[in-house]
N, C-alpha and C positions, 0 to 999 in steps of 0.2 A: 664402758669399762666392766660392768658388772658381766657382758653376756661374754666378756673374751677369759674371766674367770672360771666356768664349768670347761672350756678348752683346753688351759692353760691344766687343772687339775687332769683329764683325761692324760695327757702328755704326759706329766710326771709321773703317774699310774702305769703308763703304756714302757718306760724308760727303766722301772721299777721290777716292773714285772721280765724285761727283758734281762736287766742285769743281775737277778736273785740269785743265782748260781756264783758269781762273782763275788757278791756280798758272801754268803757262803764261806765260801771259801776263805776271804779276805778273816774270817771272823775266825774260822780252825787254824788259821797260820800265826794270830795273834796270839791264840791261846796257846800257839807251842811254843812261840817265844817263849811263854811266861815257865813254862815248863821245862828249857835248859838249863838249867842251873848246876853244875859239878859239884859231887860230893865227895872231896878226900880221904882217903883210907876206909874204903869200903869192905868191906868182908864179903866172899864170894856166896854165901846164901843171902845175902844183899840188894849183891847184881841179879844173882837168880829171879828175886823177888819184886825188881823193879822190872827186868825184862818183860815178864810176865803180865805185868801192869800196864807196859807200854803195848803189849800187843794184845791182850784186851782195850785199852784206850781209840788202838789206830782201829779196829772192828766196830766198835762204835759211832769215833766219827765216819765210818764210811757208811754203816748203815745209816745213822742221822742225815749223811747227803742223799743219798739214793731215795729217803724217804722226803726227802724237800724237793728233789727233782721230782719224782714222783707226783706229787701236792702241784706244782707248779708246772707241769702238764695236766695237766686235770683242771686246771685252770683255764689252760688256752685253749 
């Protein structure tokens, strides 16, 4: 039992490393949920100011991914 244990860890490593990108992602789509949230009677230097927010936000997680893709070829 003990020598099917360093197998068995390899495996979950080898399934890990395959699906990191998924994981990824599964984690930026969580966090936008949490980030829908409507705000009634907004004032338009408001909207201006959240637009703005949101697409600094989306540049970041895209760089965040590209720099995990990155990381995780460099890997294999």
């Amino acid at each position: 039992m003990d020598e099917d244990l360093p197998e068995s860890v390899k495996k979950c490593l080898d399934i890990l490393e395959e699906n990191v990108g998924i994981l990824a992602n599964l984690e930026f789509d969580l966090d936008d949920e949490k980030e829908d949230e409507l705000t009634p009677d907004m004032k338009l230097h408001n909207l201006y100011d959240m637009t703005e927010d949101v697409a600094e936000s989306a540049k970041l997680k895209r760089a965040e991914s590209n720099f995990a893709r990155r990381q995780s070829e460099n890997y294999l």
